[in-house]
C-alpha positions as a printed NumPy array, in Angstrom:
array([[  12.998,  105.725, -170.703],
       [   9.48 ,  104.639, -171.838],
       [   6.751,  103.841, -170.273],
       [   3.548,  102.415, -170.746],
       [   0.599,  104.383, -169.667],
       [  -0.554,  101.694, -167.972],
       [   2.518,  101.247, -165.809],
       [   2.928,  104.846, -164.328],
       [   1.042,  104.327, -161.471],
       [   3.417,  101.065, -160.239],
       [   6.267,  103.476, -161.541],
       [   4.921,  106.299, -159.084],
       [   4.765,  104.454, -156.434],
       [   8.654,  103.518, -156.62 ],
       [   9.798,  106.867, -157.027],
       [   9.587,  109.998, -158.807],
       [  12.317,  110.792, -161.985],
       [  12.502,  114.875, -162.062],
       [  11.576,  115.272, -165.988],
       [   8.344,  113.536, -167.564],
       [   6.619,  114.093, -171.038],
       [   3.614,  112.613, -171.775],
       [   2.075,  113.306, -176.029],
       [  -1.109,  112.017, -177.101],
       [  -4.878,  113.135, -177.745],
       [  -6.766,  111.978, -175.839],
       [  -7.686,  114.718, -173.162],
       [  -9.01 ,  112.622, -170.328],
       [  -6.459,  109.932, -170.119],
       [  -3.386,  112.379, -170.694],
       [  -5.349,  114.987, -167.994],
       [  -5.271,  111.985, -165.242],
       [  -1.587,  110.838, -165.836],
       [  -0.247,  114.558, -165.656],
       [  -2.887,  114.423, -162.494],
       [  -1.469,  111.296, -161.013],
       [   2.636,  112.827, -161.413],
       [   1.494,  115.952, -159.529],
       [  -0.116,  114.149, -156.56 ],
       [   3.054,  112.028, -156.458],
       [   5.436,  115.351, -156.393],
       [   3.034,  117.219, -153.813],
       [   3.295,  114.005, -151.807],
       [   7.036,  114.543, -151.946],
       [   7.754,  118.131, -151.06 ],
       [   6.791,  119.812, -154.672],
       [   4.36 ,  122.614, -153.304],
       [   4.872,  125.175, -156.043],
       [   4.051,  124.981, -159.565],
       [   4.446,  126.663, -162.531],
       [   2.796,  126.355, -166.118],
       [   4.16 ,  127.693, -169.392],
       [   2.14 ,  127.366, -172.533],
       [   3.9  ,  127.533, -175.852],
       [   1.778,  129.832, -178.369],
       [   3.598,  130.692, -182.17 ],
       [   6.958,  130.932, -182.817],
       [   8.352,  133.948, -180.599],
       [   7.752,  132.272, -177.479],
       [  10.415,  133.407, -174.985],
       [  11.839,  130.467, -173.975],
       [  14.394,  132.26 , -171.549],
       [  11.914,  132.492, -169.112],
       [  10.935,  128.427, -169.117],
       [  14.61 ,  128.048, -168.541],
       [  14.931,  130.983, -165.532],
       [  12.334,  129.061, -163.946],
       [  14.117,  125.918, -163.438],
       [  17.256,  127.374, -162.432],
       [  15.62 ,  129.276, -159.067],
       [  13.523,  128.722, -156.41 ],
       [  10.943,  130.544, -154.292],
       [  11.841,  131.289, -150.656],
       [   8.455,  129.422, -149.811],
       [   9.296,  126.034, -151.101],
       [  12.48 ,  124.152, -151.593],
       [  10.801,  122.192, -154.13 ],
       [   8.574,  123.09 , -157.605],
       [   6.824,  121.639, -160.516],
       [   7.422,  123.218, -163.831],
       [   4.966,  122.401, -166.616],
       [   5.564,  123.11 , -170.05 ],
       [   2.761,  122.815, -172.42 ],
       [   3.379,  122.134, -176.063],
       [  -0.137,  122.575, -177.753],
       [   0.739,  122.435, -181.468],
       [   3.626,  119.576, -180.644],
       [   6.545,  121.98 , -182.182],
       [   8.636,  123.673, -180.341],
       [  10.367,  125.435, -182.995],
       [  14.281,  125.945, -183.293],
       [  14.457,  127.474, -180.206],
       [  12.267,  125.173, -177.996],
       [  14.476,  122.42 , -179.568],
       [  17.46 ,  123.612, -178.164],
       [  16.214,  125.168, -175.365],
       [  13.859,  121.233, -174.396],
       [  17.525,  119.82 , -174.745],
       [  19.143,  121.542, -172.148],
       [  15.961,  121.9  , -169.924],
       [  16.815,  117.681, -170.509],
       [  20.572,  118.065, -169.65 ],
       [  19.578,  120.265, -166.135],
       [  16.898,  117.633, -165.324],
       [  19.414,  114.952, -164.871],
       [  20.395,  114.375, -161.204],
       [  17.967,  117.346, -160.141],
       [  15.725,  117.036, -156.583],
       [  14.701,  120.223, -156.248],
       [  12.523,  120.605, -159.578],
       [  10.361,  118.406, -161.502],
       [   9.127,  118.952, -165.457],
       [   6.522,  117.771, -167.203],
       [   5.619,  118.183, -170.326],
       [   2.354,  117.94 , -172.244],
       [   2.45 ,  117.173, -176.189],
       [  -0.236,  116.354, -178.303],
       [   0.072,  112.969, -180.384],
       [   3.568,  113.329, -182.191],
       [   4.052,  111.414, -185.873],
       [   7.167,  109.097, -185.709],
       [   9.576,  111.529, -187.596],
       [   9.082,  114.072, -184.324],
       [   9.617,  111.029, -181.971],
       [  13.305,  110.504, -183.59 ],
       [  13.624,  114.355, -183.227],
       [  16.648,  115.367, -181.182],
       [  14.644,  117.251, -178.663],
       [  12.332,  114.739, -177.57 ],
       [  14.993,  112.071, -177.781],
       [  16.853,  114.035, -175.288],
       [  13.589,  113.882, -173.046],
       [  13.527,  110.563, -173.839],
       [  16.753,  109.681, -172.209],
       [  16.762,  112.202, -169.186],
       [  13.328,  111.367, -168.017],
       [  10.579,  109.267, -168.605],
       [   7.815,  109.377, -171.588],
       [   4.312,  108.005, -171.705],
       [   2.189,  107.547, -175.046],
       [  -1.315,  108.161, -174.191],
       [  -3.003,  105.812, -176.783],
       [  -6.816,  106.154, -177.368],
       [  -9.311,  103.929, -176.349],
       [ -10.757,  101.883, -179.541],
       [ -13.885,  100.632, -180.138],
       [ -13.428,   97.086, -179.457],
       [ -11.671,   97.899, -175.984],
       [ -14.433,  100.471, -174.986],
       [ -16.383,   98.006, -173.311],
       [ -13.782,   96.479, -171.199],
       [ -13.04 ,  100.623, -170.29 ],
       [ -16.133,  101.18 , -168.933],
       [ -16.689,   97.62 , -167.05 ],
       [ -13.418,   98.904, -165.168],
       [ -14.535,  102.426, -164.38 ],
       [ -17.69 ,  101.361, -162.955],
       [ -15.831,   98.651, -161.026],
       [ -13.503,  101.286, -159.582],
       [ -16.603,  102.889, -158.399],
       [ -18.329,   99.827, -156.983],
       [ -20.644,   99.291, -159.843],
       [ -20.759,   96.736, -162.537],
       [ -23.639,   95.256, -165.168],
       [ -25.029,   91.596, -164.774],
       [ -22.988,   88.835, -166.068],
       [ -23.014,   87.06 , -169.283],
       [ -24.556,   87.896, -172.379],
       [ -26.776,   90.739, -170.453],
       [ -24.036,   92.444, -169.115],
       [ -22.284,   92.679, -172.283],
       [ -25.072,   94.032, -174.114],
       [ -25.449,   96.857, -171.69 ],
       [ -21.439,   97.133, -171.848],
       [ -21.924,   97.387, -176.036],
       [ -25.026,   99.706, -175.679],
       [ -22.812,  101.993, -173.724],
       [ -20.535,  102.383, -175.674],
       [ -22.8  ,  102.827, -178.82 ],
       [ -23.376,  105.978, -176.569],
       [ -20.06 ,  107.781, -175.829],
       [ -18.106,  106.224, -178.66 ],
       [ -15.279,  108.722, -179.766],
       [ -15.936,  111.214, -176.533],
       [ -13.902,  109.942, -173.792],
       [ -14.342,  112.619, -171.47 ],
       [ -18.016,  112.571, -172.206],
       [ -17.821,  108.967, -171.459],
       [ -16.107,  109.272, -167.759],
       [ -18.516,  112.015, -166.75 ],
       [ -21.631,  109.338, -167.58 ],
       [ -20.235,  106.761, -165.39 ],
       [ -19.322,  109.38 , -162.435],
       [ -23.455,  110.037, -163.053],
       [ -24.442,  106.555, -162.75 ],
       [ -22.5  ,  106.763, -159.162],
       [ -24.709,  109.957, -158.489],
       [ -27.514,  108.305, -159.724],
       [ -27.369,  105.116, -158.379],
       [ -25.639,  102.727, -154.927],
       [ -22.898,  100.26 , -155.205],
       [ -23.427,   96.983, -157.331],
       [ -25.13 ,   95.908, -159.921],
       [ -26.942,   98.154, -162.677],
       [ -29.883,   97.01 , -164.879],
       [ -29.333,   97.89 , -168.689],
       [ -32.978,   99.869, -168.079],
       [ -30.993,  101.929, -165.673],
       [ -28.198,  102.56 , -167.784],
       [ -30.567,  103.106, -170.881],
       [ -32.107,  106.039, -169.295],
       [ -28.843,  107.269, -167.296],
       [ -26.603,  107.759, -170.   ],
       [ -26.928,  110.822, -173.188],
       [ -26.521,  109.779, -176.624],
       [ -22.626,  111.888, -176.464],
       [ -20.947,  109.584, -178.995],
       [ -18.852,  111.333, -181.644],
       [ -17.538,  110.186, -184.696],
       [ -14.855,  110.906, -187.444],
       [ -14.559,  109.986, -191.584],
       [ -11.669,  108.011, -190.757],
       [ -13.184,  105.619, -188.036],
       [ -16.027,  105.305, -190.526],
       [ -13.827,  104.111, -193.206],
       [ -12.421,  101.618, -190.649],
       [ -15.656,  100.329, -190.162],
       [ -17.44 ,  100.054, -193.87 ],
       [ -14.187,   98.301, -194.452],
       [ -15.199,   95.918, -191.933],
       [ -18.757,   95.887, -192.864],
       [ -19.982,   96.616, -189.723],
       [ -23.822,   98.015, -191.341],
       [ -25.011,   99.26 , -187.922],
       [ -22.201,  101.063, -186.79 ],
       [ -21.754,  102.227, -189.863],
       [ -25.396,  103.733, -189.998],
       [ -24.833,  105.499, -186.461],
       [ -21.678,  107.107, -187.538],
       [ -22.998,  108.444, -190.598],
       [ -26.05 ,  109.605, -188.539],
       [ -24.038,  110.98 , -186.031],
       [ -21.789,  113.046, -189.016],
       [ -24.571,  114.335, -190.498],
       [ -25.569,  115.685, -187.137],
       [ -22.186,  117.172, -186.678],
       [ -22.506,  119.098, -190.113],
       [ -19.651,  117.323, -191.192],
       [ -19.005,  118.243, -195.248],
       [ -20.624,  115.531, -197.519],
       [ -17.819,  115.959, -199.928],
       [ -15.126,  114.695, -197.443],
       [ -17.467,  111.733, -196.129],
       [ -18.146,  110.944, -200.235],
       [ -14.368,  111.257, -200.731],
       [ -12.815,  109.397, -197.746],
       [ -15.582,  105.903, -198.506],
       [ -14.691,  106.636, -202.376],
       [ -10.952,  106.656, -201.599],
       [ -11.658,  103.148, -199.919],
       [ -12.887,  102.277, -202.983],
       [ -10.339,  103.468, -205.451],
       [  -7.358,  101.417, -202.938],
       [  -9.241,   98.438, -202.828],
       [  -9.341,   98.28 , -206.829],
       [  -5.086,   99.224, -207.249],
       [  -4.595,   96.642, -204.79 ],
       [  -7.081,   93.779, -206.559],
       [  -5.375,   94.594, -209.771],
       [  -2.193,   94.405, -208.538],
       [  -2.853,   90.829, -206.81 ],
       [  -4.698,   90.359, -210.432],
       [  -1.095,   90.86 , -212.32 ],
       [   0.639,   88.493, -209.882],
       [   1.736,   90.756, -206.979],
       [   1.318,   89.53 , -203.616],
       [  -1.044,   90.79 , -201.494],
       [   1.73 ,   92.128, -199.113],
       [   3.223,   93.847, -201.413],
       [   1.001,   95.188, -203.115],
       [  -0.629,   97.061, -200.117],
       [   2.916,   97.681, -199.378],
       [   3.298,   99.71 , -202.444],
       [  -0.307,  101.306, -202.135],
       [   0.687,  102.568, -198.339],
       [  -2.177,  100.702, -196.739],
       [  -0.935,  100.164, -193.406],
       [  -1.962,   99.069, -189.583],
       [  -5.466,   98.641, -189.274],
       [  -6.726,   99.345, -192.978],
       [  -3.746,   96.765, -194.168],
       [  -5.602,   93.893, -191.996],
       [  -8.69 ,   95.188, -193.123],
       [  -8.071,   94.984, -196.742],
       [  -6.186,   91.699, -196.132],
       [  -9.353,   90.183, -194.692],
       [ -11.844,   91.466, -197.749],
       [  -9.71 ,   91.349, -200.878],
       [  -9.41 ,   87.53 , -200.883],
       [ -13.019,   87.414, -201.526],
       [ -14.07 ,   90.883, -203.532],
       [ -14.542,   90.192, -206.935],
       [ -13.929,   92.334, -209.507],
       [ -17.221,   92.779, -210.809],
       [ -18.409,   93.56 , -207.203],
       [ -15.151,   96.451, -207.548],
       [ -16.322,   97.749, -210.609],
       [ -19.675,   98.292, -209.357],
       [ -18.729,   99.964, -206.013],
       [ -16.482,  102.511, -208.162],
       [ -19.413,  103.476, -210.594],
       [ -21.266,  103.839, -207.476],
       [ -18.796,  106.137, -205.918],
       [ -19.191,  107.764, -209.268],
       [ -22.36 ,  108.245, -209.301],
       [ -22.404,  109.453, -205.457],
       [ -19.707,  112.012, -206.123],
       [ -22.355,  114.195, -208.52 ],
       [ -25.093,  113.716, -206.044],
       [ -23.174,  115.82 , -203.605],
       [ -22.307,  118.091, -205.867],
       [ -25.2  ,  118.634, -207.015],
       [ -26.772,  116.542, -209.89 ],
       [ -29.126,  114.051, -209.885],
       [ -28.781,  110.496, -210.833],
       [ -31.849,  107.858, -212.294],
       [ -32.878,  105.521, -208.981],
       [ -30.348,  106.625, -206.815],
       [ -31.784,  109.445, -203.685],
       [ -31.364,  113.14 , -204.631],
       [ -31.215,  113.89 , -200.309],
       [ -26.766,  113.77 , -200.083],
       [ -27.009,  111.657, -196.893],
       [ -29.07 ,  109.49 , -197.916],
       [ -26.642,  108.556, -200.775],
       [ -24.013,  108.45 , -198.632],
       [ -25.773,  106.103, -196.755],
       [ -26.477,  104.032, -200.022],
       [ -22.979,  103.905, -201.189],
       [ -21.33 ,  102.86 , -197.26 ],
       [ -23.756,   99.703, -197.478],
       [ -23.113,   98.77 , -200.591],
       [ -18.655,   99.195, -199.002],
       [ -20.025,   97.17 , -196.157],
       [ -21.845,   94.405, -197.591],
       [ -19.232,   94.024, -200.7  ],
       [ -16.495,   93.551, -197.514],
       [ -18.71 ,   91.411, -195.379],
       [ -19.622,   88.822, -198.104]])
């Protein structure tokens, strides 16, 4: 069965299954649901555990499957975690995850969990984890976007007996926050354990907040090239700042906006020789968030505007190798910079 990360604590309470597999990336979240299953077994007679980390290919599997079939003359009940770091068990984890599946079913005396790290669809329809799937129960651990960060972090101070002022205060501090820790979850729930250190029960002043919580925020090209897309200028700015700062390669922050570019001119031609916009972005593989990005600025982009963003991009991509262009910056970042506004603001018009 599935279930929603948000639902395992109501399942919990109900009653434990013996096999559970939680996949996704972000650490924190998938750290306190594995957390939250353990406390549940311990509170039901599993006192021993056991972990087993898969590493390369000629991982002995036999052992992973000893395990389950014996028991310690301490405890009548155990926990067996199997951890899956690269998400591929191999030939022999796949048939050896099946019938670890097949002995779960109808078990009391042992519980499994297993810990994968995001898994693409075509692993999700995989045999192995299907048979997971039906002998136990699986949670996706879904990051925490942007927009939803706020809301996060209002409901982790709340749990803590904090919360900012109401209104259009409150959410300013909220946004400000998040500015912060954006893209560093864990980061994120060890500033508002400090603002508990730091401060009683109630309500917290954005001036406290301001000088609680580190600038911890990271950032990635591909959340940037959600948000040029959007033509979000300031958060655009930050990110790049925050890249630069990470030593992130030019060339990959050049090619990933210039990429942008290139789709957003095959799909404005296509729509300019009478495809649909659906299908066109259908036949360009824009999909999920980029396809209701692109849906919300091609209407508008003309293509002079296009044409000028891709002899930017141009330009942009000899700057950071290494040539110099008449009035554009000879620093890399700072043409970088250049060529993401002129994304944002050819979007946002």
């Amino acid at each position: 069965m599935q279930l929603a990360a948000a639902q395992l604590s109501s399942h919990l309470r109900k009653g434990l299954r013996p096999l559970y597999t939680l996949h996704g990336d972000e650490a924190l979240l998938l750290q306190e649901a594995a957390d939250a299953i353990r406390a549940a077994a311990r509170a039901q007679g599993y006192t021993e555990r056991s972990v087993h980390t898969v590493a390369g290919a000629h991982f002995d599997w036999s052992e992973v499957l000893a395990a389950g079939g014996s028991l310690s003359l301490f405890a009548d009940r155990q926990i067996i975690e199997i951890r899956i770091p690269s998400g591929k068990p191999g030939k022999d984890g796949s048939v050896a995850l099946q019938q670890i599946a097949q002995n779960a079913v109808g078990s009391d005396s042992t519980l499994t969990l297993v810990l994968l790290p995001r898994l693409d669809k075509a692993t999700r329809t995989g045999a192995w984890f299907a048979a997971l799937e039906q002998s136990g129960a699986t949670v996706q651990i879904d990051p925490v976007e942007r927009q939803a960060l706020p809301t996060w972090i209002a409901q982790r101070l709340s749990a803590q007996g904090q919360r900012v002022a109401p209104g259009e205060e409150g959410q300013r501090t909220l946004q400000f926050f998040a500015d912060r820790v954006e893209g560093n979850l864990l980061a994120a729930h060890q500033e508002i354990q400090k603002l508990a250190l730091l401060h009683p029960a109630g309500e917290l002043s954005r001036e406290q907040v301001e000088a609680a919580v580190l600038n911890v925020a990271r950032y990635d090209v591909f959340k940037l090239s959600e948000s040029a897309l959007a033509g979000q200028a300031g958060r655009v700015t930050r990110m790049l700042d925050g890249l630069q700062a990470e030593g992130e390669a030019e060339v990959l922050v050049h090619y990933t906006l210039a990429e942008d570019i290139r789709a957003l001119k095959r799909v404005k031609d296509a729509m300019n020789a009478g495809r649909p916009l659906p299908v066109a972005l259908r036949e360009q593989r824009i999909w999920g968030s980029r396809e209701r990005l692109f849906e919300r600025a091609l209407p508008h982009l003309q293509d002079a505007a296009l044409a000028r963003l891709l002899r930017a991009a141009h330009v942009v991509d000899g700057i950071v190798k290494g040539l110099k262009a008449p009035d554009w910056p000879a620093d890399n970042w700072q043409a970088l910079h250049r060529l993401a506004m002129l994304l944002c603001q050819a979007c946002r018009a």
